[in-house]
Structures are given as C-alpha cells and as structure tokens.
DSSP file (Angstrom, degrees, kcal/mol; ACC not computed):
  #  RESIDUE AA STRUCTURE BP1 BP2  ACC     N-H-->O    O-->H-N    N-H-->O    O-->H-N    TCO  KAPPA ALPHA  PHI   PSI    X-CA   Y-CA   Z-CA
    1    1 A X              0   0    0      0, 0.0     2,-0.3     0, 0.0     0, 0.0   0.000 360.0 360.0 360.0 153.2    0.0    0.0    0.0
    2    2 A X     >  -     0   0    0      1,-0.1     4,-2.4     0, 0.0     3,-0.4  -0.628 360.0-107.7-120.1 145.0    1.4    3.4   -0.9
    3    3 A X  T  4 S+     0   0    0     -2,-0.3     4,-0.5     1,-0.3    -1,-0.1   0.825 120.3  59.5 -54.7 -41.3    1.9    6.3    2.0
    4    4 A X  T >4 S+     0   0    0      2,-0.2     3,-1.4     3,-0.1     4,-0.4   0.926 102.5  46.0 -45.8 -63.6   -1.1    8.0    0.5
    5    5 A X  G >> S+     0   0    0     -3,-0.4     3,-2.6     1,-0.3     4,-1.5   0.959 111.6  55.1 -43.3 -62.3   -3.8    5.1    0.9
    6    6 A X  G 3< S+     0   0    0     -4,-2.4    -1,-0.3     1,-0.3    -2,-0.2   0.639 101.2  55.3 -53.6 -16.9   -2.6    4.7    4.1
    7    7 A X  G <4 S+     0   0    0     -3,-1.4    -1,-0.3    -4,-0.5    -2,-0.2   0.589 103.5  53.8 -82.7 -17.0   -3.2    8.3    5.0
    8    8 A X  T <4 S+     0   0    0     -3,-2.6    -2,-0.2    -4,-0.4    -1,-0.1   0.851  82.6 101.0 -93.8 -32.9   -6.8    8.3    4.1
    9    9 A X  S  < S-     0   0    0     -4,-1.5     2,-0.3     7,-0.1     7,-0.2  -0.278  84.4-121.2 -45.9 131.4   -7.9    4.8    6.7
   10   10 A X    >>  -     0   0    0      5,-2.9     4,-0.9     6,-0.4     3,-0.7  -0.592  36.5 -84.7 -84.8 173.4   -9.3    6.6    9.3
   11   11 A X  T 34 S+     0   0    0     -2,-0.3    -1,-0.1     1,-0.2     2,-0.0  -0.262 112.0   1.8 -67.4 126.3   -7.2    5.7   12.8
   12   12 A X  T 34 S+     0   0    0     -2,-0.1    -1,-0.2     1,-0.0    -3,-0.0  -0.182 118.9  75.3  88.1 -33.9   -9.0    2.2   14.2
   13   13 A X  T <4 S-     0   0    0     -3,-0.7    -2,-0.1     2,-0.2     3,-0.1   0.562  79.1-140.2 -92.4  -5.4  -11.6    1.5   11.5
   14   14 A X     <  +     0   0    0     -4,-0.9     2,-0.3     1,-0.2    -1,-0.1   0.625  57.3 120.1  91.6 -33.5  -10.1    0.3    8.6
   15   15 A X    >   -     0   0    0     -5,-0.2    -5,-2.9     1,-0.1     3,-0.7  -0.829  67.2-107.2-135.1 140.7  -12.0    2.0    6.3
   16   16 A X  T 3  S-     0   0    0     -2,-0.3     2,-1.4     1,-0.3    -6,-0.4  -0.034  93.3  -8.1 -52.2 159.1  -11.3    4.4    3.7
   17   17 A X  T 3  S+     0   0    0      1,-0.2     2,-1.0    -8,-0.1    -1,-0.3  -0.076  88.0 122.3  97.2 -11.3  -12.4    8.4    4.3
   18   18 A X    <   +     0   0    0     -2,-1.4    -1,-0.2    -3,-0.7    -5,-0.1  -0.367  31.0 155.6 -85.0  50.3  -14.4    7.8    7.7
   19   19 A X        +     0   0    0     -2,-1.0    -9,-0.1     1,-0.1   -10,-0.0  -0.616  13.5 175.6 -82.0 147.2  -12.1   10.4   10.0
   20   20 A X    >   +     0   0    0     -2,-0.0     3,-1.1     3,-0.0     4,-0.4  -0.122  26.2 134.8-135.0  35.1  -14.4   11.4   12.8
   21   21 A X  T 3  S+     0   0    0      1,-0.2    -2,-0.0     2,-0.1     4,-0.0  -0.250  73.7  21.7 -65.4 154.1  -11.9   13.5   14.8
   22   22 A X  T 3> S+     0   0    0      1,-0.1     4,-0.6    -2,-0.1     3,-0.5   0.630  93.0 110.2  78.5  -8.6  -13.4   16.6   15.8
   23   23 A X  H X> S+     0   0    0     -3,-1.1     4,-2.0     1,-0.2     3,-0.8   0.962  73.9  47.2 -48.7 -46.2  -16.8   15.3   15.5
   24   24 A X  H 3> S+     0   0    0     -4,-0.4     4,-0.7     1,-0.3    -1,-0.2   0.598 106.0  56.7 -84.0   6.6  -17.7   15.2   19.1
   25   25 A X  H 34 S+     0   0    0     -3,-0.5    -1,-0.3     2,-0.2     4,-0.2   0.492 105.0  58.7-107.7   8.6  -16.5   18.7   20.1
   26   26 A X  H <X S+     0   0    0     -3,-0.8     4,-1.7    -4,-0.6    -2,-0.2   0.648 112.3  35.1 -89.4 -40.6  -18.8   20.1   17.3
   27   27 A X  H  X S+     0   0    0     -4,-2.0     4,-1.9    -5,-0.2    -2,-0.2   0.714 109.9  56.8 -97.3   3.5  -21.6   18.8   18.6
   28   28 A X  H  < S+     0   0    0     -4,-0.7    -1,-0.2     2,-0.2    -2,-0.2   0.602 112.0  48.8-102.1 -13.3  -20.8   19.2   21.8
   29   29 A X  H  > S+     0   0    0     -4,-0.2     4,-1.8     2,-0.1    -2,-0.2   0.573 107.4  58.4 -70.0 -42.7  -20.3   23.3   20.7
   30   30 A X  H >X S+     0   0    0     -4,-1.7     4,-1.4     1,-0.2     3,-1.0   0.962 105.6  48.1 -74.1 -76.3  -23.6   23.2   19.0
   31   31 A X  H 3< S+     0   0    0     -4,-1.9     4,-0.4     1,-0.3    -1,-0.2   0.444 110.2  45.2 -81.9  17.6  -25.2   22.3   22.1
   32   32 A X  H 3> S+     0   0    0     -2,-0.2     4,-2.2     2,-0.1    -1,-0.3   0.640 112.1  56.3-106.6 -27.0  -23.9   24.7   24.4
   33   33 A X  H <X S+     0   0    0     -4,-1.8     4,-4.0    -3,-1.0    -2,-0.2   0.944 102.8  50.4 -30.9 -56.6  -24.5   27.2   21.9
   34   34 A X  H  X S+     0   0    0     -4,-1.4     4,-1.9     2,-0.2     5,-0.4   0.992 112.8  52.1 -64.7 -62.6  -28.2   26.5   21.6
   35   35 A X  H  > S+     0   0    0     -4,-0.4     4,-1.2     1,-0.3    -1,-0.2   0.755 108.6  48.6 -51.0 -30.4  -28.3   26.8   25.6
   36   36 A X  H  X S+     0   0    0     -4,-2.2     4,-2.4     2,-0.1    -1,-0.3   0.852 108.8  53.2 -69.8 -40.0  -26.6   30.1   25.6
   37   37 A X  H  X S+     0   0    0     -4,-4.0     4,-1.0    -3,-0.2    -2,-0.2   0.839 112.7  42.0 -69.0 -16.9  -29.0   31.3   23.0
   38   38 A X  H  X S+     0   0    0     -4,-1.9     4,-2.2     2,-0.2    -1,-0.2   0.855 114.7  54.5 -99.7 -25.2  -32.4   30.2   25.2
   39   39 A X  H  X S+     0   0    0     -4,-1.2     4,-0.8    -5,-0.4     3,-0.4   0.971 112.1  46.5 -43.3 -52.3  -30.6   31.6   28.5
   40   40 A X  H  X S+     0   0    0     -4,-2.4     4,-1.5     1,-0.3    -2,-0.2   0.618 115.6  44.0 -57.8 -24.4  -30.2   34.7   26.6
   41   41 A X  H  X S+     0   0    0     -4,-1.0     4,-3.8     2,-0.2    81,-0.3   0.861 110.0  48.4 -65.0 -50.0  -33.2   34.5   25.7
   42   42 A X  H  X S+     0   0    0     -4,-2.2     4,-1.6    -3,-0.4    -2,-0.2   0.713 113.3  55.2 -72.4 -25.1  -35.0   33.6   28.8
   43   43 A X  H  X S+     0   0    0     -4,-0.8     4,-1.2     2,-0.2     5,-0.3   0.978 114.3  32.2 -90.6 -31.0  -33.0   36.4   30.5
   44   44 A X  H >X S+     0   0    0     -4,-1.5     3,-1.0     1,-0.2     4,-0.8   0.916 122.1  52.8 -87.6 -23.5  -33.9   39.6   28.3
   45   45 A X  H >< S+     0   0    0     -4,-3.8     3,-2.8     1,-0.2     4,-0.3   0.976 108.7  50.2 -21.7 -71.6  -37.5   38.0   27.6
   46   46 A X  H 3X S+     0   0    0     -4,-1.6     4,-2.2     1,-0.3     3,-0.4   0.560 112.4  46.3 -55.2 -34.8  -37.8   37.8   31.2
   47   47 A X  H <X S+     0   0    0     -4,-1.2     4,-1.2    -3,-1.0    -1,-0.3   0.641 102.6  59.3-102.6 -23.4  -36.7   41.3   31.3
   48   48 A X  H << S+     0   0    0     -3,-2.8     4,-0.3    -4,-0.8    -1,-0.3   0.624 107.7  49.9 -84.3 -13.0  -39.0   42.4   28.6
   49   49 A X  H >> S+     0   0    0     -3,-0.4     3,-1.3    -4,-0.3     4,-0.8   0.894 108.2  56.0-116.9 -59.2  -42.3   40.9   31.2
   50   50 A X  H >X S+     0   0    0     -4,-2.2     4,-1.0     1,-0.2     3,-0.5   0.747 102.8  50.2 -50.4 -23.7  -40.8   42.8   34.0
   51   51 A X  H 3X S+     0   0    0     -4,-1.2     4,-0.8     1,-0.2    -1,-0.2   0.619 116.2  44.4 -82.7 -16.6  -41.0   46.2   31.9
   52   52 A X  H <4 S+     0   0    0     -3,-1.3     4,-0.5    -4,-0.3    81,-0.3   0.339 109.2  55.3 -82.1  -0.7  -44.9   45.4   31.1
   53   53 A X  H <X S+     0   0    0     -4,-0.8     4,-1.6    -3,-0.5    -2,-0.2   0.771 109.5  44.9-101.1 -22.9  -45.3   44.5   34.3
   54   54 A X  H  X S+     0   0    0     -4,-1.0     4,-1.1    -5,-0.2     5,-0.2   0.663 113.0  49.7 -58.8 -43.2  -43.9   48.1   35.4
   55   55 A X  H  X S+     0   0    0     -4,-0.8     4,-1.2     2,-0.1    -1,-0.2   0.850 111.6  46.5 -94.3 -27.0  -45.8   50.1   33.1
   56   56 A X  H  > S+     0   0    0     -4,-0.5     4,-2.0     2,-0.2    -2,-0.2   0.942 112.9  49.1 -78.4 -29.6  -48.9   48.5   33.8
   57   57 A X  H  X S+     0   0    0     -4,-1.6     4,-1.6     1,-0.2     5,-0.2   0.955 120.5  41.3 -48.0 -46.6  -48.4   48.8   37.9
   58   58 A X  H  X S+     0   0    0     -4,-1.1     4,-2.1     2,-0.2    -1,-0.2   0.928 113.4  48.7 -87.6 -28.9  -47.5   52.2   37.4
   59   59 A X  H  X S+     0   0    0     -4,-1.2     4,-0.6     1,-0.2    -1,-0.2   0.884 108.1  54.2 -48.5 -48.8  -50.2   53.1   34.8
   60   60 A X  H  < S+     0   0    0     -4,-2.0     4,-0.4     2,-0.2    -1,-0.2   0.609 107.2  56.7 -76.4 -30.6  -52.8   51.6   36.9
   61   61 A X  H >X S+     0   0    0     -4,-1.6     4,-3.0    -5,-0.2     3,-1.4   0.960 112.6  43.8 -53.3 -69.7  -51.3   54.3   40.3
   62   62 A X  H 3< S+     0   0    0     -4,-2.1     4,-0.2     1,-0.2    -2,-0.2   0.397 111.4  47.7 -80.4   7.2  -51.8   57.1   38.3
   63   63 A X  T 3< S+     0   0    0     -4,-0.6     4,-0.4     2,-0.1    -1,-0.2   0.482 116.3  42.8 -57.6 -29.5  -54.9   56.2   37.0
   64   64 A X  T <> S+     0   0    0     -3,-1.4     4,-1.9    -4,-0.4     3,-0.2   0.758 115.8  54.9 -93.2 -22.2  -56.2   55.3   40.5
   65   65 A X  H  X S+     0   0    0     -4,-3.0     4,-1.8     2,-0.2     5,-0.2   0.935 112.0  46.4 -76.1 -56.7  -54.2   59.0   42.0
   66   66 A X  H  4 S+     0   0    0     -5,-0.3     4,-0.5    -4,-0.2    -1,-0.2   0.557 108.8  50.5 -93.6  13.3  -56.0   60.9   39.5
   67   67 A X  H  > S+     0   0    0     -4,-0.4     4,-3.1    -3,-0.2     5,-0.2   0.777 111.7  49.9 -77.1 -51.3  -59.4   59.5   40.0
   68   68 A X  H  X S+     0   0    0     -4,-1.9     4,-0.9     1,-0.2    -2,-0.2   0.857 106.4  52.1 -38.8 -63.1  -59.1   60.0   43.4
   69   69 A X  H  X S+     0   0    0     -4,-1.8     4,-1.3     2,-0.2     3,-0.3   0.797 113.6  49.3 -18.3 -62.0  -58.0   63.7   42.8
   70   70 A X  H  4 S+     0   0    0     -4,-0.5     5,-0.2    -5,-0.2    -2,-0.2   0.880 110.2  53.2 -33.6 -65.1  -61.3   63.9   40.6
   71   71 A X  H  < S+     0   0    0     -4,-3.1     4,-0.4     1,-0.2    -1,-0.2   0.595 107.8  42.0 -42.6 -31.6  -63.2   62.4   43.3
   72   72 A X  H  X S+     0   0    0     -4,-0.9     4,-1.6    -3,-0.3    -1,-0.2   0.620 111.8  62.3-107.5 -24.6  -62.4   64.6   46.3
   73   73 A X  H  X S+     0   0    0     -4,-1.3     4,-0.7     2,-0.2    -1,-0.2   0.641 110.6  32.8 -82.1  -6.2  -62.7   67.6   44.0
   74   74 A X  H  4>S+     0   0    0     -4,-0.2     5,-1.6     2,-0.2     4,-0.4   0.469 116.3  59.2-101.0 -26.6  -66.4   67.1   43.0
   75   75 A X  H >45S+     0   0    0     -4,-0.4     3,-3.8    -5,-0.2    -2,-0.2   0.991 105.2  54.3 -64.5 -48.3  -66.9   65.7   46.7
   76   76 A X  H 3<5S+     0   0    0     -4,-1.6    -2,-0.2     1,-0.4    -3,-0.1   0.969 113.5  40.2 -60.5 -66.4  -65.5   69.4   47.9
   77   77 A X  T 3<5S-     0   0    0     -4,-0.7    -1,-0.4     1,-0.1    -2,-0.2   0.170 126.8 -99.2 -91.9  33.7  -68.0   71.1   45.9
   78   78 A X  T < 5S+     0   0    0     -3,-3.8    -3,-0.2    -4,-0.4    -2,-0.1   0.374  78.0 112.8  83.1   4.9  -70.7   68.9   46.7
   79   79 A X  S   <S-     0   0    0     -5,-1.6    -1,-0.3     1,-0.1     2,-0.3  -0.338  73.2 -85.3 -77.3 169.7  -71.2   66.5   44.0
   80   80 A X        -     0   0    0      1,-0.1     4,-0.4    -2,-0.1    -1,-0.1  -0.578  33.4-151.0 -67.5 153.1  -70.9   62.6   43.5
   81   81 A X     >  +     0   0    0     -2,-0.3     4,-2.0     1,-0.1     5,-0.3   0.496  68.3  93.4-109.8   1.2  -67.5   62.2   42.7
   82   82 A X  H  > S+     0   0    0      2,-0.2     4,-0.8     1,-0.2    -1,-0.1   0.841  83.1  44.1 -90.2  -8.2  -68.1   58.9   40.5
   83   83 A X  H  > S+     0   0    0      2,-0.2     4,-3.4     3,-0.1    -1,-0.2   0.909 117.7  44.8 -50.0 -55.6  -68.4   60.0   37.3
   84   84 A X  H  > S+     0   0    0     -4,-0.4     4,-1.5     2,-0.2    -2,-0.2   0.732 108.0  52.3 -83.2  -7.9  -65.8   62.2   37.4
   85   85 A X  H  X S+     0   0    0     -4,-2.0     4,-1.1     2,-0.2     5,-0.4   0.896 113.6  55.1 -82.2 -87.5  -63.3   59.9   39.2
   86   86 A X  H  X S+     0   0    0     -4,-0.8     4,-2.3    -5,-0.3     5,-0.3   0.652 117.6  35.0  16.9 -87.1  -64.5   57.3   35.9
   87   87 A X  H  X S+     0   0    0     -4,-3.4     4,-1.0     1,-0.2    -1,-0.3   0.779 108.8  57.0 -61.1 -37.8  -63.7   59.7   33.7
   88   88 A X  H >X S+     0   0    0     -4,-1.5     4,-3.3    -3,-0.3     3,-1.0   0.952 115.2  48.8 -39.6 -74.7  -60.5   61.4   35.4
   89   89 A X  H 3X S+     0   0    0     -4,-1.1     4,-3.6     1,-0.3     5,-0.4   0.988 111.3  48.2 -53.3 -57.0  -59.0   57.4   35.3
   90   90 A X  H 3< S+     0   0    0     -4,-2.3    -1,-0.3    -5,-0.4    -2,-0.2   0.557 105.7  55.2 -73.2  -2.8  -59.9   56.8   31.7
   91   91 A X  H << S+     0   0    0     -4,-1.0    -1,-0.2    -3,-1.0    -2,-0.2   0.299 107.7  49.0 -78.3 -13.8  -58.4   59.9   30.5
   92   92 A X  H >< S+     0   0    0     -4,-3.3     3,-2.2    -5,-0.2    -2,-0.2   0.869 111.0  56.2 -61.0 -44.7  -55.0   59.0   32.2
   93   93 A X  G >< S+     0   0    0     -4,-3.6     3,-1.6     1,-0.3     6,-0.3   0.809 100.7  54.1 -55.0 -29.0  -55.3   55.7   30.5
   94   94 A X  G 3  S+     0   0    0     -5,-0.4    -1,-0.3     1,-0.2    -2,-0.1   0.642 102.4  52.4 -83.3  -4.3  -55.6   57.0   27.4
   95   95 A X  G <  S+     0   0    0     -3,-2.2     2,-0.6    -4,-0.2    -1,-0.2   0.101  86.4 101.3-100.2  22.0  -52.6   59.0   27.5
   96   96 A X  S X  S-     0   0    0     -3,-1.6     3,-0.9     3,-0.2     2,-0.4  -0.828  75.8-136.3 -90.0 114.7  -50.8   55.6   28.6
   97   97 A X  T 3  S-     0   0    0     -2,-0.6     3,-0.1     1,-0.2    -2,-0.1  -0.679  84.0  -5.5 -75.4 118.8  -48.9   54.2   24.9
   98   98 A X  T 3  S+     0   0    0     -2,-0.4    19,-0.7     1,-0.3     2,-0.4   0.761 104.9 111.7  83.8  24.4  -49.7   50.1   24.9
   99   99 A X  E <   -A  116   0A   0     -3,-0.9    -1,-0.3    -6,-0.3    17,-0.2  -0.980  48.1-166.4-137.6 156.6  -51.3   49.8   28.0
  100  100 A X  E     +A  115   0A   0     15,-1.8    15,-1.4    -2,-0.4     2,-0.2  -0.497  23.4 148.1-122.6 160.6  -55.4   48.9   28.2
  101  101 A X  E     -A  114   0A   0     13,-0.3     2,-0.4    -2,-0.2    13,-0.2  -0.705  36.6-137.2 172.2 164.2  -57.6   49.2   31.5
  102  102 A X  E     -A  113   0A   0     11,-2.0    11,-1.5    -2,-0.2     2,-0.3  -0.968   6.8-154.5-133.0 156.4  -60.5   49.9   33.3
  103  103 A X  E     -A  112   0A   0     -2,-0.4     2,-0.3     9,-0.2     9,-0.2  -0.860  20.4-173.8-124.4 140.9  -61.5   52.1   36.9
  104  104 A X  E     -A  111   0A   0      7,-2.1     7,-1.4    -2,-0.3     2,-0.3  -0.892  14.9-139.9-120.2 148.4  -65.0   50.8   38.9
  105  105 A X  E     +A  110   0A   0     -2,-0.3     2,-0.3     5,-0.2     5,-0.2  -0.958  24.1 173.0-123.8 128.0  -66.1   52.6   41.5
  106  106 A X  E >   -A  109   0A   0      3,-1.4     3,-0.9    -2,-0.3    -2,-0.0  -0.973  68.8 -30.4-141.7 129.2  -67.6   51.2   44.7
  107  107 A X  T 3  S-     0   0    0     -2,-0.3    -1,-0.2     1,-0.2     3,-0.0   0.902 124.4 -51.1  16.2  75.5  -68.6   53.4   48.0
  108  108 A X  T 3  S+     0   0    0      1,-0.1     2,-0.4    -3,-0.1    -1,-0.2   0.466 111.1 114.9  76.5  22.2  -66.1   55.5   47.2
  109  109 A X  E <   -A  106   0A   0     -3,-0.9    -3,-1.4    31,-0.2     2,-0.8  -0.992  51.7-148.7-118.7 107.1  -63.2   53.7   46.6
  110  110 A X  E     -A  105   0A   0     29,-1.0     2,-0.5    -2,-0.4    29,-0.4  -0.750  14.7-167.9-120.5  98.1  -61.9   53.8   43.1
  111  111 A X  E     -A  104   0A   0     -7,-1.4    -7,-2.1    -2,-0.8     2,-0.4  -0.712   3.0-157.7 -86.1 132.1  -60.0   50.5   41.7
  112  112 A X  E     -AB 103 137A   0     25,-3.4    25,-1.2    -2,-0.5     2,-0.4  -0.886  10.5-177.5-111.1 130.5  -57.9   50.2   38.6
  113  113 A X  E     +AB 102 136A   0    -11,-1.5   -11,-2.0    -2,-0.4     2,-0.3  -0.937   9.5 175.2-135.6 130.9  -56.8   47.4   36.3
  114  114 A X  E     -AB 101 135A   0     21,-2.6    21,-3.3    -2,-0.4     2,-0.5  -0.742  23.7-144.3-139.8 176.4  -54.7   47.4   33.4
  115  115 A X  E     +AB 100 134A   0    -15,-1.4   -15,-1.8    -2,-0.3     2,-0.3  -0.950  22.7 170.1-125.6 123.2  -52.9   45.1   30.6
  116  116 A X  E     -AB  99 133A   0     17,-1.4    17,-1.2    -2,-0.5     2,-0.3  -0.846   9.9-173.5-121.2 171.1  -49.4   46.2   29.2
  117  117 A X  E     - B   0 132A   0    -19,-0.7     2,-0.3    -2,-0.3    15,-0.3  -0.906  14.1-147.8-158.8 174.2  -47.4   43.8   27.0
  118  118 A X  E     - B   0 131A   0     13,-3.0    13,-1.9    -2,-0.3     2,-0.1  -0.993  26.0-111.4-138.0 127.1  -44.1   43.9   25.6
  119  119 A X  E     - B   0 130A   0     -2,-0.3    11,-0.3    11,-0.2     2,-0.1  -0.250  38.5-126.3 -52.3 143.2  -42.8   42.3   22.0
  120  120 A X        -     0   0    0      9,-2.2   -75,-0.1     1,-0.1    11,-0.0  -0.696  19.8-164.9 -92.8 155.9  -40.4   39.3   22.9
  121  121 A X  S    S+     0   0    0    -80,-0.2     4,-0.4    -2,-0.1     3,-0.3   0.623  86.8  18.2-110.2 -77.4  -36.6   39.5   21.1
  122  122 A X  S >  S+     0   0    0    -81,-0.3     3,-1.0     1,-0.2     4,-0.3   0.881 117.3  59.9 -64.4 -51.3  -35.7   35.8   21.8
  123  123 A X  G >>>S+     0   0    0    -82,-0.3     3,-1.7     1,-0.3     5,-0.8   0.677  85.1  77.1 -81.7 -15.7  -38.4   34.1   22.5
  124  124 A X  G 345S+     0   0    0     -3,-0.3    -1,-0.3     1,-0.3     5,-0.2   0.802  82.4  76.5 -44.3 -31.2  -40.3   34.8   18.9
  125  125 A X  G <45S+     0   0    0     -3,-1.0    -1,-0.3    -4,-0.4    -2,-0.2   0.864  96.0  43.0 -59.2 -42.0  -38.0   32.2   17.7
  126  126 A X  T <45S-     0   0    0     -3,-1.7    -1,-0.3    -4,-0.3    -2,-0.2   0.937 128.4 -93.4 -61.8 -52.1  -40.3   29.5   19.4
  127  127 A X  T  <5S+     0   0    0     -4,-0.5     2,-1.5     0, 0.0    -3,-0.2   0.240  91.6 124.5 146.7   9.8  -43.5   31.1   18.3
  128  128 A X      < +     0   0    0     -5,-0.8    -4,-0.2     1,-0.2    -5,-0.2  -0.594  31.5 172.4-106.3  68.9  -44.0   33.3   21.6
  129  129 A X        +     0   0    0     -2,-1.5    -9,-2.2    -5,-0.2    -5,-0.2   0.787  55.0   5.7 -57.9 -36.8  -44.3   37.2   20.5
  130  130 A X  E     -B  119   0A   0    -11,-0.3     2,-0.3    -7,-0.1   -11,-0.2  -0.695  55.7-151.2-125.0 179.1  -45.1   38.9   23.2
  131  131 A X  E     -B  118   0A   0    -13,-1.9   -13,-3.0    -2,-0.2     2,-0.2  -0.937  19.3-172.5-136.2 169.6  -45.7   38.8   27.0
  132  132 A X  E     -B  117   0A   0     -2,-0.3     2,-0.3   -15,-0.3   -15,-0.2  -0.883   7.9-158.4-150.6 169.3  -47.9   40.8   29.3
  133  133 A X  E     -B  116   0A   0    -17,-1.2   -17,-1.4   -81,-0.3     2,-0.4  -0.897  19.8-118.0-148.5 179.1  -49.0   41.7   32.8
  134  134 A X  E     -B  115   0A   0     -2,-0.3     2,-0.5   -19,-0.2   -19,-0.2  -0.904  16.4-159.6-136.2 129.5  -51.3   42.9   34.6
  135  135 A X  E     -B  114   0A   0    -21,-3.3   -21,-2.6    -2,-0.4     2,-0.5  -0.749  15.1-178.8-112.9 156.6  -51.3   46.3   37.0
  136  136 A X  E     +B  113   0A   0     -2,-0.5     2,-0.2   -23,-0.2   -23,-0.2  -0.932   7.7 156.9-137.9 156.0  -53.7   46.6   39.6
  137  137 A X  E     -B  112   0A   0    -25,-1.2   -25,-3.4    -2,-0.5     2,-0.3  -0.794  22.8-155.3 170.9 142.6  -54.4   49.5   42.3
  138  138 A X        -     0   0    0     -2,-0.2     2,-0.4   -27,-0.2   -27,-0.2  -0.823   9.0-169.3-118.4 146.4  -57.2   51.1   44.6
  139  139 A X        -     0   0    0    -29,-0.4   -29,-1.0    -2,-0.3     2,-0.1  -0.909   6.9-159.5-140.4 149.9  -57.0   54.8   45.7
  140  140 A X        -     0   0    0     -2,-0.4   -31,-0.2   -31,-0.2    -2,-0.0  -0.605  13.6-142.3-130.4  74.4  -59.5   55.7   48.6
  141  141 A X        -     0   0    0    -33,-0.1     2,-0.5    -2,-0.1    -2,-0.0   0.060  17.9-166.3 -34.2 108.5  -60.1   59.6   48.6
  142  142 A X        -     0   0    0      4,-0.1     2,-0.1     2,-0.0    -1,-0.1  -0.971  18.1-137.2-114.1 136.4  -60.4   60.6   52.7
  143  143 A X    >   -     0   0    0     -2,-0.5     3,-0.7     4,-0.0   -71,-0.0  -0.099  26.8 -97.8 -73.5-179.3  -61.9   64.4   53.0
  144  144 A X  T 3  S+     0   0    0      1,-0.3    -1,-0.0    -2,-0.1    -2,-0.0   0.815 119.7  52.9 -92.2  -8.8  -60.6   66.6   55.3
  145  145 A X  T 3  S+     0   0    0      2,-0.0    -1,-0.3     0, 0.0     2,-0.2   0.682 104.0  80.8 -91.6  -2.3  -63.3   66.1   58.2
  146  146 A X  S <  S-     0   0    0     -3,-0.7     2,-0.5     2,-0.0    -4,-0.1  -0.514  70.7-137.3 -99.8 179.0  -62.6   62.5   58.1
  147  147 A X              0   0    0     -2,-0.2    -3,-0.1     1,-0.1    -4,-0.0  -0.950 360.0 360.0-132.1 133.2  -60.1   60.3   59.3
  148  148 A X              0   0    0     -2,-0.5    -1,-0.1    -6,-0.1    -2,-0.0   0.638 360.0 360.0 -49.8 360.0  -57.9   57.1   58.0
C-alpha cells in the first residue's frame, strides 16, 4: 500500500475516508451554543415581562391617583365624585402608549386594572411574541373632616 492510501484509513476502522476526529467537540459546541442562546433569551425576555409589568403597575397608580383627585374635587364642591373619578381614570389611560384598563367605583373607593405587553426578542423564535402583565391599584379619597 502506498503512503497515500494509508493516510486516508481513518485511525482504528479500517476503512477508507471515515475520519471522525473533531466530531464530538462540534456537537458538543452546538449544544452549548443552543443553551446560551435560550438563557439569553430567557433572561432579556424575562426582562421584557418585567417592563410590562412596570408600566402597567404604574399606569394603573396614576390612574387610580387621579381618580381620586377627581373624586375629592367634586366631593369638595358637593357632587358625587363617581363619574368624574370614571372619567378622570380613563383619561390617564388613554394617554398611557400600549397599556389597556378599566376604573370601577364602589362606596367611594376607586380601583384600577390594566394590561401592558411587551414584544419578545428571543423568544419569537419559538413562536412566543409577546408577553404581558397585569397592574392593579385602589386609591380611597379621605376628606378633610374625616379620618384614615
């Protein structure tokens, strides 16, 4: 056999062209890759449902702060204050970009709940586009002759 033929057996098999050095550190590269990319994923997803979850908490404050406000100012001059606490909360919301909600009021206590979401970076790759949260908050207007 000529120095050439011999060069081509891969080492133990015998057989012509089968080298399988390097194989296993390829796939063993591929799959720590793939694990870095869904870590990375998981973490700035992850990061992306804490920032809907932030604008809706805080969306849902200052909806529920400036119904309150509403309230106590129609209460002061002798109205009901739940229409205008209504509206007072659904005109904050509506100057909120990408966040949804709604205010009820009951005996005077005005509660808010709202929906943000955030487009996903990583996680579309699964089929997962967005994520959301939900913010929630109660404001209870006390006048000045009463007490907490």
């Amino acid at each position: 056999m000529s120095r050439r033929a011999l060069g081509s057996l891969a080492p133990g098999s015998g057989l012509p062209g089968r080298d399988e050095r390097g194989q296993s550190v390829s796939v063993f590269v591929t799959v720590v890759f793939a694990a870095l990319i869904m870590t990375a994923g998981l973490v700035i997803d992850g990061g992306q449902k804490i920032t809907a979850a932030s604008r809706a908490e805080a969306a849902a404050a200052g909806a529920a702060r400036a119904a309150a406000n509403a309230g106590v100012t129609q209460t002061i001059a002798g109205r009901s204050p739940g229409d205008a606490s209504l509206r007072a909360a659904a005109a904050f919301l509506a100057g909120q970009p990408d966040v949804s909600g709604h205010a009820t009021v009951n005996n005077g206590v005005v509660t808010v709940r709202t929906h943000a979401s955030e487009r996903t970076i990583f996680l579309t790759l699964i089929g997962i586009r967005s994520v959301s949260a939900t913010g929630h908050a109660t404001s209870n207007a006390v006048g000045p002759d009463e007490s907490r």
